[in-house]
C-alpha positions as CSV (number, residue, x, y, z in Angstrom):
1,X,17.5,102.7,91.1
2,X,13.8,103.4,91.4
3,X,12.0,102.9,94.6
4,X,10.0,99.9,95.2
5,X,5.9,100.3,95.7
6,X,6.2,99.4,99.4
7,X,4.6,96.0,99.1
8,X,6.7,92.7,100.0
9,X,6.2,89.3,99.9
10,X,7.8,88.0,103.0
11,X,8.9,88.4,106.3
12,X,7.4,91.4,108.4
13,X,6.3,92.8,105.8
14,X,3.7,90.1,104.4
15,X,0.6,91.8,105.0
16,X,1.3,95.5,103.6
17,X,3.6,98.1,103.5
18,X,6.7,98.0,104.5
19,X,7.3,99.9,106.9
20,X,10.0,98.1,109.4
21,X,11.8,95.0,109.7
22,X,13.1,92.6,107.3
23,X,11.0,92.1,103.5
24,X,11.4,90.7,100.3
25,X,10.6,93.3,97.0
26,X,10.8,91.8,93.5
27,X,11.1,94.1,90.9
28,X,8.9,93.7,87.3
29,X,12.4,93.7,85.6
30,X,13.1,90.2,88.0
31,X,15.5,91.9,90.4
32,X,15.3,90.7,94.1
33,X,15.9,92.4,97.4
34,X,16.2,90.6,100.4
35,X,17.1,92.9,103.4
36,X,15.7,95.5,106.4
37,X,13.4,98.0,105.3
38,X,12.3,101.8,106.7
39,X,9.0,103.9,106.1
40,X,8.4,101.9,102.8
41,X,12.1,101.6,101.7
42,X,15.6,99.6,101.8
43,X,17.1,101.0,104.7
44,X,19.9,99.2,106.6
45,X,21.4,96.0,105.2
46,X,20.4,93.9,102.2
47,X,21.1,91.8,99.5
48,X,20.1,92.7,96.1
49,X,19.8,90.0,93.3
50,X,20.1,91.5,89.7
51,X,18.7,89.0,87.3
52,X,21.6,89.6,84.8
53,X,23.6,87.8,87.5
54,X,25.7,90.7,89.3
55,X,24.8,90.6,93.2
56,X,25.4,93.7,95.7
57,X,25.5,92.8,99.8
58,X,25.6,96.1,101.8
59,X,24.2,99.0,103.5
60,X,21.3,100.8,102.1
61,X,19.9,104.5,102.4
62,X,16.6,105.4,101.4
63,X,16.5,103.0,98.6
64,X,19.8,103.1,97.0
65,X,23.2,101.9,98.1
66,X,25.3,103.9,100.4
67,X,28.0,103.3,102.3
68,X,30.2,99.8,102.5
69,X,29.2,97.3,100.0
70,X,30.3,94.4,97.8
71,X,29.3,94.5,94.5
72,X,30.0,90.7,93.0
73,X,29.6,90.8,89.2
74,X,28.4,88.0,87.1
75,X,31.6,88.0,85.1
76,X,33.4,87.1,88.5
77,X,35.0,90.6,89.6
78,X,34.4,91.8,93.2
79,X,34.3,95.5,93.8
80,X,34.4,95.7,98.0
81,X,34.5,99.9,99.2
82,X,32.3,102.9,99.3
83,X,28.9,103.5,97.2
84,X,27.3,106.6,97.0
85,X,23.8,107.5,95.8
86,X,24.0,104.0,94.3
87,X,27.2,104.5,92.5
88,X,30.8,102.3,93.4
89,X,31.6,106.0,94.9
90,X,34.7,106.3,97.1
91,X,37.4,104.2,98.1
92,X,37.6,100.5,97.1
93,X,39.1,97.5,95.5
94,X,38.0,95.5,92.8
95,X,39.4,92.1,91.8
96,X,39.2,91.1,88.1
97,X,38.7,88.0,86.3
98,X,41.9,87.8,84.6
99,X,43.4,88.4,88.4
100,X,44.4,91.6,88.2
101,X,43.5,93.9,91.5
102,X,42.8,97.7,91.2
103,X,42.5,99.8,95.1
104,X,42.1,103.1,95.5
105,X,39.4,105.9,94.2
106,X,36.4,106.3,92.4
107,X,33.5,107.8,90.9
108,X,30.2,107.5,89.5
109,X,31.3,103.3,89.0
110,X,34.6,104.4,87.4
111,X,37.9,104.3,88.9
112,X,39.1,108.6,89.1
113,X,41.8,109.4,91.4
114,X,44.7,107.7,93.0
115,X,44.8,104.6,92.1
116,X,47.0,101.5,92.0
117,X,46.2,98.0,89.4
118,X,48.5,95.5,90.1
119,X,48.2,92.9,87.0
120,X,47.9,89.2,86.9
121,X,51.6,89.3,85.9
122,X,52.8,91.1,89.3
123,X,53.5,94.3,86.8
124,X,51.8,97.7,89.1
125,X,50.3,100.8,87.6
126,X,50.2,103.5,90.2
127,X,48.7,106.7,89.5
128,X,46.1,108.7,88.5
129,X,43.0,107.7,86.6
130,X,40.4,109.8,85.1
131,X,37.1,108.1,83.4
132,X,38.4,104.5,84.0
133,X,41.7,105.0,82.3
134,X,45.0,105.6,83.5
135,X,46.7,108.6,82.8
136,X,50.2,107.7,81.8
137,X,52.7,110.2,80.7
138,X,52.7,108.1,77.6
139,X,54.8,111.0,75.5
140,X,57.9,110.0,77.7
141,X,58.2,107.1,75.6
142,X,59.0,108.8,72.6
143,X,62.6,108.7,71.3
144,X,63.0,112.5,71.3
145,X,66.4,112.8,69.3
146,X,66.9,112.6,65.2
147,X,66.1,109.6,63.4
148,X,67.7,110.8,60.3
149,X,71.5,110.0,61.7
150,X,71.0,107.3,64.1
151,X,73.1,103.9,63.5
152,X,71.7,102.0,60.9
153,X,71.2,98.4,62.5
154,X,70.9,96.7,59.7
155,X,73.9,97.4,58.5
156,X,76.1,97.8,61.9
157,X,75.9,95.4,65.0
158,X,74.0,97.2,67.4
159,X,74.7,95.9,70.9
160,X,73.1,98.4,72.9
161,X,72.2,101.8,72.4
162,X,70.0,103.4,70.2
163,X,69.3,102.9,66.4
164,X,67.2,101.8,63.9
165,X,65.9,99.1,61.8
166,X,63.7,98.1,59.1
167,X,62.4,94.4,59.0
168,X,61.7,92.5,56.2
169,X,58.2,93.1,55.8
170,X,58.9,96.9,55.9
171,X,58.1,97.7,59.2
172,X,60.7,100.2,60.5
173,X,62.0,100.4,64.1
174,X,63.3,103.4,66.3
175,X,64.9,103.1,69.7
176,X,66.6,101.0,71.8
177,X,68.8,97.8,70.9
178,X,70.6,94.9,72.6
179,X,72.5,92.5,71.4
180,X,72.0,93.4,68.0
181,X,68.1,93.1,68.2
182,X,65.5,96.0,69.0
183,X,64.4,95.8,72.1
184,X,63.8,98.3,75.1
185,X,61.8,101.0,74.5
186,X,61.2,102.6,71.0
187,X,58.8,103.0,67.8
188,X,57.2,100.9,65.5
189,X,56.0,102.5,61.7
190,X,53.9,99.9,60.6
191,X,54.2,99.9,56.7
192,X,50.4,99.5,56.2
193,X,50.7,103.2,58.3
194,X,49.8,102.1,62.5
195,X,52.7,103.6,64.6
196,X,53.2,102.1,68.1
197,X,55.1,103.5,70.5
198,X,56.4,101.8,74.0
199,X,58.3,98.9,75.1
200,X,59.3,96.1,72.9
201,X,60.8,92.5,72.5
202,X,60.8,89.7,70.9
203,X,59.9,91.6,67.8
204,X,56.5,92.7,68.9
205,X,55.1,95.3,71.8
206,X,55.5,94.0,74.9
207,X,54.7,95.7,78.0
208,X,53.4,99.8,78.5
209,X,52.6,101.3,75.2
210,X,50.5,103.2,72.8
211,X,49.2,101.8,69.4
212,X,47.9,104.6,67.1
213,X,45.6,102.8,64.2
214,X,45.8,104.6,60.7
215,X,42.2,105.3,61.4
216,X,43.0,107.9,64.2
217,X,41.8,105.3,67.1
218,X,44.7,105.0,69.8
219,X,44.9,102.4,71.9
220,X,47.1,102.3,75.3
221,X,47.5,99.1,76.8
222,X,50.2,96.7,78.5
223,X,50.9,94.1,75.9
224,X,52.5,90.7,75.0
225,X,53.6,89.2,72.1
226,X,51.8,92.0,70.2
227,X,48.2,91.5,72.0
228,X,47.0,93.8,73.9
229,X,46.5,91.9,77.3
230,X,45.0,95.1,79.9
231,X,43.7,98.1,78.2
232,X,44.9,101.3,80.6
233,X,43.5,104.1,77.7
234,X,41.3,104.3,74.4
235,X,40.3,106.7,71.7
236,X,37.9,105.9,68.9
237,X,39.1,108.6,67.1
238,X,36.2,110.8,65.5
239,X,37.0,113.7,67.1
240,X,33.4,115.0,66.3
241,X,31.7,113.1,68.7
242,X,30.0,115.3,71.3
243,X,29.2,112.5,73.7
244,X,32.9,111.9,73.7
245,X,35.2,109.4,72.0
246,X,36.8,107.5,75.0
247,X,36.2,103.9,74.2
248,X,36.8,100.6,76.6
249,X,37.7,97.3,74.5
250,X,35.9,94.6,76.4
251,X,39.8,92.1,76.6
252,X,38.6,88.8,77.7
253,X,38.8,85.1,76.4
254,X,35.2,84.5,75.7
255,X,33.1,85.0,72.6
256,X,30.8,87.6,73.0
257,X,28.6,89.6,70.7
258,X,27.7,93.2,70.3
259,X,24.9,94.6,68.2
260,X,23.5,98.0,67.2
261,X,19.9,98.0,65.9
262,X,18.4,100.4,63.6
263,X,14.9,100.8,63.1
264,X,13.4,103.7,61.2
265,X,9.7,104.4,60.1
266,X,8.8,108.1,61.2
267,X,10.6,109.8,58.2
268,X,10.0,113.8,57.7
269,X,11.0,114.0,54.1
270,X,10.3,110.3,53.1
271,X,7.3,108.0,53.0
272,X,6.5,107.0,56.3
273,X,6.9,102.7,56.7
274,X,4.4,101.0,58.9
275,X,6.6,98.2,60.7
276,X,10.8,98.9,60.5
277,X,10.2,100.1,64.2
278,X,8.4,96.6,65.0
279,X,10.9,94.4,62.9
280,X,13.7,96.3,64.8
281,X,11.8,95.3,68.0
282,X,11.8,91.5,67.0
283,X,15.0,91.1,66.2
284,X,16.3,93.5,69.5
285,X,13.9,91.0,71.6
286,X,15.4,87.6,69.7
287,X,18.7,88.7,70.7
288,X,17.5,89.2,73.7
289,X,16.6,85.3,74.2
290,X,18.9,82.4,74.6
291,X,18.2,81.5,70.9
292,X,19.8,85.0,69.9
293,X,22.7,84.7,72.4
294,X,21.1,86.2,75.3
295,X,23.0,89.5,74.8
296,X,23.2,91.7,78.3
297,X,22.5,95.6,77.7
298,X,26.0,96.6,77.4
299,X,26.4,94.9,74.7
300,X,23.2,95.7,72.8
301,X,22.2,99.2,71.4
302,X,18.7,100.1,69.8
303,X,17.7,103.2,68.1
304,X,14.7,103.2,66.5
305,X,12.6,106.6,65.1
306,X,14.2,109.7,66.5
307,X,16.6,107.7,67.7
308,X,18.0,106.9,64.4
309,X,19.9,110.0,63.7
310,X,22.5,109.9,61.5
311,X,25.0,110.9,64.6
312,X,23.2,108.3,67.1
313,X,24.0,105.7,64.2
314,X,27.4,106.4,64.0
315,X,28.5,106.9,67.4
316,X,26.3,103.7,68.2
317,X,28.7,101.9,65.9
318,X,31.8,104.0,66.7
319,X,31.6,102.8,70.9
320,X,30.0,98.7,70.4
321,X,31.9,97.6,68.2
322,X,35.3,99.4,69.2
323,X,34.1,97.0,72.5
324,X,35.1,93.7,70.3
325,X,37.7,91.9,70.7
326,X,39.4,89.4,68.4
327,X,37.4,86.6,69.6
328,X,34.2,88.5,69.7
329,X,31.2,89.3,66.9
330,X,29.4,92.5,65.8
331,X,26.1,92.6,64.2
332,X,24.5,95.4,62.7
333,X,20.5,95.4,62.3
334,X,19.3,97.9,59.8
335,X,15.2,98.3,58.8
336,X,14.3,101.9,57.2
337,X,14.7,103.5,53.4
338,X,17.7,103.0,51.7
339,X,19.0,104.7,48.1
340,X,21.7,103.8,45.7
341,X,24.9,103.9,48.3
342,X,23.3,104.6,51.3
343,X,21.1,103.9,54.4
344,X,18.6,106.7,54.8
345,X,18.8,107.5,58.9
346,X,15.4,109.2,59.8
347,X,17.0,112.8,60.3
348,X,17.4,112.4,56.2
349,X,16.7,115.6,54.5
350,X,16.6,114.5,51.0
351,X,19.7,115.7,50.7
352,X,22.2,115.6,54.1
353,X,22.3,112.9,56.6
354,X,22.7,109.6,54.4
355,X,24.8,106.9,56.1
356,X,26.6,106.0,53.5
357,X,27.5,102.2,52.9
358,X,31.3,103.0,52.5
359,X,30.8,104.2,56.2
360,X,29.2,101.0,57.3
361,X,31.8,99.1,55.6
362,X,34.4,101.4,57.2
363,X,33.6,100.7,60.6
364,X,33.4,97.3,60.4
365,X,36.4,96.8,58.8
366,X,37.8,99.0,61.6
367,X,36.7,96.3,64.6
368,X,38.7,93.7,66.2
369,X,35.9,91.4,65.9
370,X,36.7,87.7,64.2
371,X,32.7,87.9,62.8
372,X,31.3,90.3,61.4
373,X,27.2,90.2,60.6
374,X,24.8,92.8,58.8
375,X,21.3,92.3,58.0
376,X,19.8,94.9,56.1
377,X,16.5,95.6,55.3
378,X,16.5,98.4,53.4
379,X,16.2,99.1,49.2
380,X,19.3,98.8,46.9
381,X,21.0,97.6,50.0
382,X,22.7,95.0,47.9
383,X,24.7,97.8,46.7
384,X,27.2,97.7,50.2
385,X,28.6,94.9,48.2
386,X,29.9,96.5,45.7
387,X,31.5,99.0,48.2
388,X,34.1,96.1,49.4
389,X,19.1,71.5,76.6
390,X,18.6,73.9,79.1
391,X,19.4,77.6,78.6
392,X,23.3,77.1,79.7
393,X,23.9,74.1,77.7
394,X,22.3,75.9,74.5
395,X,24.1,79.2,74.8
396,X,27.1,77.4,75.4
397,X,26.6,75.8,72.3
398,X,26.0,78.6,70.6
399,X,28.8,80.6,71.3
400,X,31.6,77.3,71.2
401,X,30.1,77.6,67.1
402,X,32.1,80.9,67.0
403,X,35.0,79.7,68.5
404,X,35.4,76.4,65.9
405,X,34.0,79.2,62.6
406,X,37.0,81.3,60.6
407,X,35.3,84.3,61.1
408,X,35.0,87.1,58.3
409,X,32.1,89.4,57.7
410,X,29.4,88.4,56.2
411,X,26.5,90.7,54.8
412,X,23.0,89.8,54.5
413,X,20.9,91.9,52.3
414,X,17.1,92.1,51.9
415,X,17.5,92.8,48.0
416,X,20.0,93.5,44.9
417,X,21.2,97.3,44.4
418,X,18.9,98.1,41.7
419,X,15.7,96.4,43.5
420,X,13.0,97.8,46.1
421,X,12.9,96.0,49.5
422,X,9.1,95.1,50.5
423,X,6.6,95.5,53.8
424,X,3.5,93.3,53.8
425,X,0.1,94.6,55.7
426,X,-0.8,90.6,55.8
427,X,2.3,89.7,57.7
428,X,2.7,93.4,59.5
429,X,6.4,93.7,58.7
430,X,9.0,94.0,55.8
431,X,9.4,90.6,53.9
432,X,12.9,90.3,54.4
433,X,12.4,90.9,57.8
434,X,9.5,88.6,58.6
435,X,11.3,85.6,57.3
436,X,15.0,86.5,58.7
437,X,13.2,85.9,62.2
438,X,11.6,82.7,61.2
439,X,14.5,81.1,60.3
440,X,16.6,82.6,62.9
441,X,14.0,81.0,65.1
442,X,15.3,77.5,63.6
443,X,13.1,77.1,60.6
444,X,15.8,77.9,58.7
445,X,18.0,74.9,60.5
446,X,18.0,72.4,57.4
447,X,20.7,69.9,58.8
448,X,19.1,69.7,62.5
449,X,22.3,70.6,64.2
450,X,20.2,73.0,67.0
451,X,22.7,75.8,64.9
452,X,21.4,78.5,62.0
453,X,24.6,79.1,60.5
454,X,24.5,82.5,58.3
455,X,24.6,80.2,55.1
456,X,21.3,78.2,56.2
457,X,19.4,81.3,56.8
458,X,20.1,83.2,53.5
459,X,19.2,79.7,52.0
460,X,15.9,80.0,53.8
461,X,15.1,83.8,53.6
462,X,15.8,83.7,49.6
463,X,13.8,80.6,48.8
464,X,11.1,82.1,51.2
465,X,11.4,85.9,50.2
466,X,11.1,85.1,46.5
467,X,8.5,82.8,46.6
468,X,6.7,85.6,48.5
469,X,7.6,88.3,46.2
470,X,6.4,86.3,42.8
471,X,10.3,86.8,42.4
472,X,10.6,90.6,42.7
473,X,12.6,90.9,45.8
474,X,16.1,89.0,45.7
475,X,17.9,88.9,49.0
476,X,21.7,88.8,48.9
477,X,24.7,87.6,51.3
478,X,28.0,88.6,49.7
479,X,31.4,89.3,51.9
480,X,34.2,87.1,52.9
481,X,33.4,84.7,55.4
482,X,33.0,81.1,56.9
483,X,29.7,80.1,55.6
484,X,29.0,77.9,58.9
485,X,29.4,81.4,61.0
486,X,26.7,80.6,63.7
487,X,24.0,83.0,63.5
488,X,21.3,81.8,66.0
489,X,20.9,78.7,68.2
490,X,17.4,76.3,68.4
491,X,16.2,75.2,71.6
């Protein structure tokens, strides 16, 4: 946390610097301290006020938190223990919404060490934790022995032991049985290729296991009736990714959304565009905003310029929208150069380095999430197709829209494959672009329900894009999806 400027607005302080006594320092970003200050800084006890909501009450050292605190989030956890150079540091508990209770150690705001999480459920998880995940023996739940001879149970009454069966959708079970049912601990082949391993009953994973997805992700979490109700481990799967692969899904009841946005102008090896960097801006600032869903960072990735590596795109991908959940929605903003197939990410070559769409498509197809959103801005992007009243009361609008829409993914595209997506000096941004925002803004909401549904704004972008164009540019939405899938919400 950077150091306030010494000035405060209240207090002992009102007249200069603080440098004793009690103060009050707003940050530009709208943070608010309340609390003792020392030669200029927080020193003693406080109370800072984050604007996203959270709220930390505690002992302070030079500016930063150290010692005992309580960090109150604003999705409702409490952590109450040690910080450390302004890091949950230490020992400490933290409550969770869904009422589960973690105690014991941790570092750098992750629990690492001895640890105990009791769930919701009374169920306790003691052990040791290493980058926020527990590290459970999870091969001891393999059935070790040969499947080969074992009982066949659908053929022979198995009352308890060990066998295996094969359901009628082709899924085959190994491992433990009672009273002629699986059930116990055991594996799962999923015919479409996911294997799970861990406890089972009633047909489904229930309890401590390990879901390995065909697309090399792994997933270890305690689970009922075949959802995954506490995530204890994750892996995305890439294996390449040098800033790791250990991905947390975000489990909780409420719709959220996750977005990566792409902006690329500053090309090496291709034209250089004038305003992809600023229509990534726009679009990064609308979601931003109550109309857009007032996204919080950690749910909101921009790379824009030499950001926008090939890698950075990927990986940005990869970690948001592993984060979704099946009630959740992931949106992916592109703006740059595009060929036949691909995105162009600004590390393009000419040759290496294109994001190809079957990649894009990939990875979405690959998240939990119910919707699934891409605006691209970008030439022959139509060809992914052929790949296959106050603030409160509107957000919670907005997001209640998700919860009553059937989902699916829907892709917005600036023009067909074979056409040429346009910038415009007069309007300062790509005409796709330009108008997207507009009508996300609510011109583009033509039955007045204070909703743009994804349907209503390709209805406005391509009357407004071609008329713009003289008919050159044709914007596209292809994809399988509710065409009442909320997109943006009018104040």
């Amino acid at each position: 946390m950077a150091s306030p400027s010494l000035l405060c607005a209240q207090g002992s302080c009102l007249k200069g610097s603080c440098t004793a006594g009690y103060g009050e320092y707003r940050f530009e970003n709208g943070d608010l301290y309340k609390g003792q200050f020392k030669n200029g800084r927080f020193e003693g006890q406080g109370i800072l006020y984050f604007k996203n909501g959270d709220k930390y009450l505690g002992n302070w050292v030079a500016s930063q938190r150290q010692g005992r605190g309580r960090l109150e989030f604003a999705d409702k956890s409490v952590y109450v223990g040690a910080f450390v150079n302004d890091k949950m540091d230490g020992e400490g508990e933290r409550t969770y919404p869904d009422g589960s209770r973690y105690t014991g150690a941790w570092r750098n705001n992750q629990r690492e060490g001895e640890g105990k999480l009791q769930l919701a459920n009374g169920e306790i998880l003691q052990g040791i934790w290493k980058s926020d995940q527990y590290q459970a023996s999870w091969g001891s739940i393999l059935y070790p022995g040969d499947t080969i001879n074992l009982r066949n149970c659908n053929t022979d009454y198995c009352s308890g032991g060990i066998g295996k069966f094969t359901y009628s959708n082709g899924n085959r079970f190994v491992g433990d049985f009672r009273d002629g049912r699986p059930e116990g601990t055991g594996i799962l082949y999923y015919k479409g290729g996911d294997r799970y391993e861990g406890d089972w009953r009633r047909d489904a994973p229930n309890g401590k296991g390990v879901m390995h997805y065909r697309d090399g992700r792994v997933l270890g979490a305690v689970w009922d009736g075949g959802k995954p109700i506490q995530q204890l481990f994750a892996e995305d799967g890439s294996g390449s990714n040098e800033k790791g692969s250990t991905t947390i899904t975000d489990f909780n009841k409420q719709v959220k959304i996750w977005a990566v946005v792409i902006g690329a102008a500053r090309y090496t090896a291709m034209p250089l565009l004038r305003y992809t960097d600023d229509d990534a801006y726009q679009i990064f600032a609308f979601l931003k905003s109550p109309e857009g869903g007032a996204l919080p960072d950690n749910q909101l990735r921009l790379l824009i310029d030499e950001d926008a590596t090939r890698s950075n795109i990927l990986y940005a991908m990869r970690s948001v929208f592993a984060k979704a959940d099946e009630n959740d929605v992931v949106l992916l903003y592109f703006s740059g150069h595009g060929i036949e197939g691909a995105f162009l990410p600004i590390d393009y070559d000419g040759v290496k380095n294109k994001l190809l769409h079957t990649e894009v498509r990939d990875l979405l197809v690959s998240s939990k999430a119910k919707h699934k959103i891409v605006l691209a801005d970008a030439c022959h992007s139509g060809g992914l197709y052929v790949v296959k009243n106050g603030v409160d009361t509107d957000l919670a609008k907005f997001y209640k829209a998700f919860e009553t829409s059937r989902g699916g993914m829907a892709l917005l595209m600036s023009s067909k494959g074979e056409e040429f997506s346009l910038e415009d000096s007069g309007l300062r941004s790509g005409v796709f672009s330009h108008f997207v925002i507009r009508g996300l803004k609510g011109e583009a909401d033509s039955n007045n329900n204070k909703i743009v549904s994804v349907q209503e704004l390709y209805n406005f972008v391509y009357k407004q894009v071609r008329k713009y164009t003289a008919n050159i540019q044709t914007p596209m939405l292809t994809g399988t999806f509710d065409p009442n899938m909320p997109i943006a919400v009018v104040r």
